[in-house]
Every structure is written in C-alpha cells, then in structure tokens.
DOMAR-348259 format. One record per residue (C-alpha): chain; residue in three letters; x, y, z. Coordinates in steps of 0.5 Angstrom, whole numbers. Layout:
// DOMAR-348259
 unit code  east north    up
    A  Ala     X     Y     Z
...
***
This chain:
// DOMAR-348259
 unit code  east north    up
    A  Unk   174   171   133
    A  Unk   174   171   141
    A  Unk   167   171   144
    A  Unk   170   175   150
    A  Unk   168   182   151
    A  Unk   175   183   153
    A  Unk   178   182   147
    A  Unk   181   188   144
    A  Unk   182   185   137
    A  Unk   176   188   135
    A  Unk   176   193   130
    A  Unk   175   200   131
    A  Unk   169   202   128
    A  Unk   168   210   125
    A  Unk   161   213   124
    A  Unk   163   217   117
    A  Unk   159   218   111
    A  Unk   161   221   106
    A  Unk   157   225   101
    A  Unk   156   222    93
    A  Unk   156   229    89
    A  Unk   162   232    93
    A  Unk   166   227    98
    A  Unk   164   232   105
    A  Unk   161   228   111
    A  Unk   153   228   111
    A  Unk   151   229   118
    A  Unk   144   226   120
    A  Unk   139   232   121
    A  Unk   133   231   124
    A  Unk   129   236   120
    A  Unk   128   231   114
    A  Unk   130   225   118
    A  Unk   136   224   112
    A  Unk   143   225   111
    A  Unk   144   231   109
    A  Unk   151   235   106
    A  Unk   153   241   109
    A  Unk   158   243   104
    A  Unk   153   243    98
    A  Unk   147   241   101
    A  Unk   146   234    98
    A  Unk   140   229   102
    A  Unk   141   222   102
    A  Unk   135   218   105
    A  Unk   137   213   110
    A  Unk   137   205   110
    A  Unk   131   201   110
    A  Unk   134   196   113
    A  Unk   134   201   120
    A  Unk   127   199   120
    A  Unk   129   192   122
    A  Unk   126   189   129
    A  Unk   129   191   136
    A  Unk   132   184   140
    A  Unk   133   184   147
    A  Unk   139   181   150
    A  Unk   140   175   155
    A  Unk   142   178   160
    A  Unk   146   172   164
    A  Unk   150   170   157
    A  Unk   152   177   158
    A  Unk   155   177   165
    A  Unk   159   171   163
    A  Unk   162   174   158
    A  Unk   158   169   152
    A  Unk   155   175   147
    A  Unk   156   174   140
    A  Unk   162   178   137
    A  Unk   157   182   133
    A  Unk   153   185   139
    A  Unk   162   188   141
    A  Unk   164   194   138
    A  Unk   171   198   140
    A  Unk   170   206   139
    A  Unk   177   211   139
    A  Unk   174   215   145
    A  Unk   175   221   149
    A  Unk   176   221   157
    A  Unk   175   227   160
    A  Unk   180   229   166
    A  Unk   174   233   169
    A  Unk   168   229   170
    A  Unk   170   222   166
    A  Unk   166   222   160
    A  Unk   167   218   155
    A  Unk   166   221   149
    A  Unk   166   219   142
    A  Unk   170   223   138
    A  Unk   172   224   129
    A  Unk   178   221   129
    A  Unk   180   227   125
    A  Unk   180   231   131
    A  Unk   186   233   135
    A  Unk   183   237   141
    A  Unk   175   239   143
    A  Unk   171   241   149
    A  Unk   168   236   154
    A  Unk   161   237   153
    A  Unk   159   236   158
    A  Unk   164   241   163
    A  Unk   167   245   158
    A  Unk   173   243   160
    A  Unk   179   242   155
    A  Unk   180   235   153
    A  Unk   185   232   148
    A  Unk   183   226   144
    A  Unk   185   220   142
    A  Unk   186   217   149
    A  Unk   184   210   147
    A  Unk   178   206   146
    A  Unk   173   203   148
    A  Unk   170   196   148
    A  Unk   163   195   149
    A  Unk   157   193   148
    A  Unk   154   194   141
    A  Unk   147   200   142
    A  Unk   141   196   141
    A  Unk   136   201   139
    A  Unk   136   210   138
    A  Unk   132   215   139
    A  Unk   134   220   134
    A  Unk   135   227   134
    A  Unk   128   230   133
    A  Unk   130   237   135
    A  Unk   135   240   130
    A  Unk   140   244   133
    A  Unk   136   251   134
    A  Unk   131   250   136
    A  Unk   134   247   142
    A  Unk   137   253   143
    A  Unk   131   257   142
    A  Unk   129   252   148
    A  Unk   134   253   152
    A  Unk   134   261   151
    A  Unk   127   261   153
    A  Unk   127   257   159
    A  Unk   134   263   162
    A  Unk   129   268   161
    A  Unk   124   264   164
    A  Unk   129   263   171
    A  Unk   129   269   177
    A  Unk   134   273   179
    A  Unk   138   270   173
    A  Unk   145   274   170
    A  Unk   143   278   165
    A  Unk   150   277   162
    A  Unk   149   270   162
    A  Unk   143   270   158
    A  Unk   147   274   153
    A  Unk   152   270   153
    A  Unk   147   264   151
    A  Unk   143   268   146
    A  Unk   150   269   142
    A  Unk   149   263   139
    A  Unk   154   259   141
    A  Unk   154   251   137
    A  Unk   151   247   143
    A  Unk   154   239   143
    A  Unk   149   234   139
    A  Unk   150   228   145
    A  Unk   147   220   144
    A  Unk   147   218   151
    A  Unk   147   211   154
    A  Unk   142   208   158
    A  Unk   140   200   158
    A  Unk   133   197   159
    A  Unk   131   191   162
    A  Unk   125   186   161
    A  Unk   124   182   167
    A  Unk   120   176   169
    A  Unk   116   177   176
    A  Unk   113   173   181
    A  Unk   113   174   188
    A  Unk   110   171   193
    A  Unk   108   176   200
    A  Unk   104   176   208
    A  Unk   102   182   210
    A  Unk    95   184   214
    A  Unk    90   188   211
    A  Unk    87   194   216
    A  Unk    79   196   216
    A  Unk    77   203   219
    A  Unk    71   202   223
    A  Unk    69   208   229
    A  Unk    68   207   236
    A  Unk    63   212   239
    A  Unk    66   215   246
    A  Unk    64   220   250
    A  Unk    68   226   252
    A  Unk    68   232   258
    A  Unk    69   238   255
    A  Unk    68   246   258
    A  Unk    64   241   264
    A  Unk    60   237   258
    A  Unk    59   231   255
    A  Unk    60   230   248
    A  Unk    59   224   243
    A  Unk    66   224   239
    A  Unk    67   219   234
    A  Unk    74   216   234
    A  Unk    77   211   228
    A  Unk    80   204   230
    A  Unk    83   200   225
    A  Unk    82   193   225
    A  Unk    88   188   222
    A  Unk    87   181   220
    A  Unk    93   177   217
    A  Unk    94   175   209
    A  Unk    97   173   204
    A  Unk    98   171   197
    A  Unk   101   171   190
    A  Unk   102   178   184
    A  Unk   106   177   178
    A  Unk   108   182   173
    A  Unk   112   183   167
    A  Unk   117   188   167
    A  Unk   118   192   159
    A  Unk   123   197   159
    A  Unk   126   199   166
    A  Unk   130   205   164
    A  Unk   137   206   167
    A  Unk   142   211   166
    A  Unk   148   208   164
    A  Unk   153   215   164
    A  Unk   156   219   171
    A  Unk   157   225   167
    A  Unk   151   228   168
    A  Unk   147   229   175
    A  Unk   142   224   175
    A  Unk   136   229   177
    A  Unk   139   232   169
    A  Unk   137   226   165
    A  Unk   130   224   170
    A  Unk   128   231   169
    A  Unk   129   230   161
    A  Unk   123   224   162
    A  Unk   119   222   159
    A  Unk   122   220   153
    A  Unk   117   215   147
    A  Unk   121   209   147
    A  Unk   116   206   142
    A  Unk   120   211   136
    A  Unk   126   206   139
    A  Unk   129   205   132
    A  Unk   134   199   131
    A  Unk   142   201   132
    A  Unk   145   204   125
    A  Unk   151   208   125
    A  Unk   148   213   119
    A  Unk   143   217   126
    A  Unk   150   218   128
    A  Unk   153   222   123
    A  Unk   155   230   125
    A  Unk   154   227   133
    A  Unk   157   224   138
    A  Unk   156   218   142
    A  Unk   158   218   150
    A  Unk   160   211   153
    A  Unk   157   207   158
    A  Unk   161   208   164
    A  Unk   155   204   168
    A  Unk   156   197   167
    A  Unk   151   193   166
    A  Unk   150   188   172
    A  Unk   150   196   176
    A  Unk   144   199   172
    A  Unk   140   192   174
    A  Unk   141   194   180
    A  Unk   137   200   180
    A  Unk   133   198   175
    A  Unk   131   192   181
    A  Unk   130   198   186
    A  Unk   125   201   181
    A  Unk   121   193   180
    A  Unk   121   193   188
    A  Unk   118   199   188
    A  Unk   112   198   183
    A  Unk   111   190   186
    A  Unk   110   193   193
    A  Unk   105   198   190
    A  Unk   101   192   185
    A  Unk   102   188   194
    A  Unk    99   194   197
    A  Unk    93   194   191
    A  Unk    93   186   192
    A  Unk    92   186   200
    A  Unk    86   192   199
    A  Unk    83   194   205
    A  Unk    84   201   208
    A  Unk    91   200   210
    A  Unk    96   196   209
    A  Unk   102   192   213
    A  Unk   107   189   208
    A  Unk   112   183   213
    A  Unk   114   179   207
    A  Unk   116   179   200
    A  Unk   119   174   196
    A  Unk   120   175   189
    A  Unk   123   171   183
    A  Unk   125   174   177
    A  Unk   126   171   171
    A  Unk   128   171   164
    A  Unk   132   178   164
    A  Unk   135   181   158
    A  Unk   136   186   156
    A  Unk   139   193   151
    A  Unk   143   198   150
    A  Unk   140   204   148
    A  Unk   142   212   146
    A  Unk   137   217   147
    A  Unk   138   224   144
    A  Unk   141   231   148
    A  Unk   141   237   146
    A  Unk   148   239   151
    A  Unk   152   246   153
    A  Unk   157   248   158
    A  Unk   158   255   158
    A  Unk   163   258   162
    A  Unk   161   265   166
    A  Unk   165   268   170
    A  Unk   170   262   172
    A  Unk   164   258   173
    A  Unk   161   252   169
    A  Unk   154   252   168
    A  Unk   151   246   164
    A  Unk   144   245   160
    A  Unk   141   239   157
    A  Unk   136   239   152
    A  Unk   131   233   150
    A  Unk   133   232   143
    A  Unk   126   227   142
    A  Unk   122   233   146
    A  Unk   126   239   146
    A  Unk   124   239   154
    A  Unk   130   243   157
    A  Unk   134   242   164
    A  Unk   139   245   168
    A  Unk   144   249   172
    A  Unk   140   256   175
    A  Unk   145   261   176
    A  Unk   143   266   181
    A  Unk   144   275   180
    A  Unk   147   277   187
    A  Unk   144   284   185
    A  Unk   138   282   183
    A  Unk   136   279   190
    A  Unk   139   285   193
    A  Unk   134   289   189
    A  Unk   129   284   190
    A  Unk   130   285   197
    A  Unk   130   293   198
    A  Unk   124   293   194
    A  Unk   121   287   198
    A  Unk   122   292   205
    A  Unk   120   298   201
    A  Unk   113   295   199
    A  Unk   113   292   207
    A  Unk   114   299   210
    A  Unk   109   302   205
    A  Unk   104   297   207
    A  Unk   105   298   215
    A  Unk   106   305   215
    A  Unk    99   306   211
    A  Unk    96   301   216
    A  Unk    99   306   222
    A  Unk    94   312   219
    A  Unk    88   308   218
    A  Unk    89   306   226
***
C-alpha cells in the first residue's frame, strides 16, 4: 500500500467491541479501568499489549508525507456545521448533537484521514462524577441563573471526548549577545523644604556578553482541535502525561474521539513559540546580573519528532434560553472550565442592596458628626 497520507484506500477503522456473554458494545469505564457490558454488566479486562512502549515520530518524514502506513488511519467523522469539529461517531448513528455546540449535526459526512494517536490518556473520572464537578463549580459562580443550575443538576448525559493534541521533543542549542546590568548607587545631594539631603540613587552598569545554552525540549503540548476556546483546554492543565498509555482502540469503547483540524507543521509553530519563551528565560538565568538586555539569539534545532495524543474531557453544551453555554471537564482530574453565565436580576439586587447598605453607612456617619 501507498506510503502517502493522502491515500484514500486505507480502510476505515471502527472502535467496537462487542461483549462475550451477550454480543452488546462493552464501552471503556473508568472505574475499573476495563471493558464493561452495560446490558448484562460483564467486565473484560484490557489487552496487556497496551502496555507497549511509547515511540516518537520523526518529525521531517511526516512532512514529506514519508510515515509508515501503520501510523495512517481513515475514520467515518462528523463535521459540524457550527463551530467545525471533527468528531468521531458509531457508525450505527444516523443523527447527534455536536458536543461541543450543541448543534444538530447529521452524520456520516465522510472520513477523515489522518495520523494514527500515538498515545492516551484514559478517562479516570467516570461520567458522574464530572457531573457532580461541573454541578458544583455552577454553584460556586455569582450571579448565575438559577435556572441553569437546575437545568444542569437534571442530569443530562455529558459527551465522553478524547481531544487531540501533539507533542513535540526537540533538539536546541542557541548561541545568544546581550549585556549583563549591575545595580550600583550614587550618592547625590538634594535640596528640599531649603535643606540639604543625601539620597541614594540607583545606576546600572551594563557590560557586553555572550555565550551558549543548550536544552532538550520533551513533550511540548499543543492543542490540535479549533473547536474549543484555547483559554478551555490551557485551563484544564496540567494534565500527568507520565500516565500516557500507548494507543489501542479498546480506551475508546463507549466514547467519541475528535479529529486534528490543527495539522502538524501549524502545532510546531506554537510549540516553537513556547521553546523560544523558555530558551529566552535559560539566556536571561545564562547572562546573570541584576539586568539583562538580550540583542541576539540564534537557535538550531534539532532532531524533532513528534506524537499525536488524545487526552480525556468531560463535555456539555447546554442550551438556556436560545443561548449555548459550554463546560469542559478534565476527564484525568476532574478540573472543570467554562462559560459563565450571568443572572441580570441577580446583579440588579446586588446592586439595590449594595447602595442600600452604602446609604445605611453614610447616614449613620451623618449623626456620629
């Protein structure tokens, strides 16, 4: 077969499973890390072989479009007309709810080919707990709708989501110039009110210098999906990619996987940005001093590879009142991020009783005068 990603002869790979005792779909549940039947409550414990080592990716034979075939997979995905996620589905559906919109969306659209998940973290918050989660951080926001608190704690199914992201190891060694700064105090006299004063002002004394720092960057995360606000999924850290498990459709049993719409040549230029951010901090730690002026850097990176990784989330998108508010839960720690909504009437009475209270206060003050 061809070694090209663009191939479309690849077949389309389905994440089902069915159960020994009855034939139903196990689905991966997180309680006892296993395959479980819901139908007749059969568990089936996973494969030894996800217990496999991790490998990186050469970066390079990616973009030349020169990976194996067996990092290539073709998936029957939905896109959604709204926001333009790319989400996995049952073949067996016919029509669901995005879940990152909550707008209708009709499936089998098509497929999408792709770079094989090298890596996942599996879900280690089963479903209701996230929902208590999520319940309890509502209840925790001011001024928000009551109604949608209730509407919330009714218990609606959130969305199981295995979310893309890449990681990126790199190479580095950048040689810098700059100018190291040390504070040292002039003594000057001043004349204030008609005297003489002795005040201590601060110079800085620069000096040029240069030199060499090196670092090798392990596991530069990137998010490689546009469905979700970035500020969401960088709320929802850190995630402990040490529990990384390597790849096996059996974690995705009973959930639903979204496609990389980052591609990626674009994640390495933000995981760029990130190394450029920490090499200037390791350059600025290199010059020393007590200031320090950076005029030149030049990095050369090397040996880049790379893997594609899902990462667990807990997702609802909840309709109130012809608005969609959306909540993220991180399916690792059960850390939750969302929209907040806010209750007009709840500020207005916070309001009344905020003047109410200010003009018990200044009335008061008026008769201790």
């Amino acid at each position: 077969m061809s070694d090209n990603p663009l191939d479309k002869t690849a077949p389309e790979v389905e994440h089902r499973f069915p159960c020994d005792t009855c034939g139903s779909d196990l689905r991966f549940d997180p309680d006892d890390n296993a395959l479980k039947c819901d139908h007749c409550g059969n568990v089936e414990p996973m494969l030894e072989a996800v217990q496999s080592t991790i490998h990186e990716l050469d970066f390079q034979s990616a973009l030349r479009g020169t990976l194996q075939e067996s990092e290539m997979e073709e998936t029957r995905v939905s896109k959604c007309p709204n926001c333009g996620a790319q989400v996995e589905f049952d073949p067996d559906s016919h029509a669901a709810e995005c879940p990152f919109c909550a707008t209708p969306v009709v499936t089998d659209t098509g497929t999408h080919r792709h770079i094989k998940p090298r890596a996942l973290l599996p879900f280690e918050v089963a479903e209701r707990d996230a929902q208590k989660a999520m319940v309890d951080w509502l209840g925790q926001l001011w001024f928000a709708p009551n109604g949608l608190q209730e509407y919330a704690k009714k218990g609606r199914k959130l969305s199981g989501i295995y979310v893309p992201f890449w990681t990126y190891d790199a190479d580095t060694k950048t040689s810098y110039t700059g100018q190291r700064g040390k504070i040292y105090y002039e003594t000057r006299t001043v004349v204030r009110d008609g005297k003489h004063h002795q005040q201590r002002v601060a110079k800085t004394h620069w000096s040029a210098v240069g030199g060499r720092v090196a670092r090798f960057f392990d596991d530069v995360l990137v998010l490689a999906s546009t469905s979700l606000p970035k500020s969401y999924t960088d709320a929802l850290a850190p995630w402990n990619l040490s529990q990384l498990a390597p790849y096996t459709p059996e974690y995705l049993a009973g959930f639903r996987a979204e496609g990389y719409t980052v591609d990626l040549e674009q994640g390495f230029v933000e995981a760029r940005a990130k190394m450029d951010a920490m090499i200037t901090r390791d350059i600025r730690f290199d010059i020393g001093g007590d200031k320090q002026r950076i005029t030149s850097a030049n990095t050369t990176v090397k040996d880049v590879t790379f893997k594609h990784i899902l990462l667990p989330v807990w997702m609802a998108a909840y309709k109130y009142r012809g608005k969609t508010y959306r909540f993220v839960v991180n399916g690792q720690t059960g850390t939750v991020k969302g929209e907040r909504p806010y209750s007009s009437v709840k500020i207005a009475i916070a309001v009344i009783i905020g003047l109410i209270v200010a003009l018990a206060v200044g009335y008061g003050m008026a008769l201790n005068q």
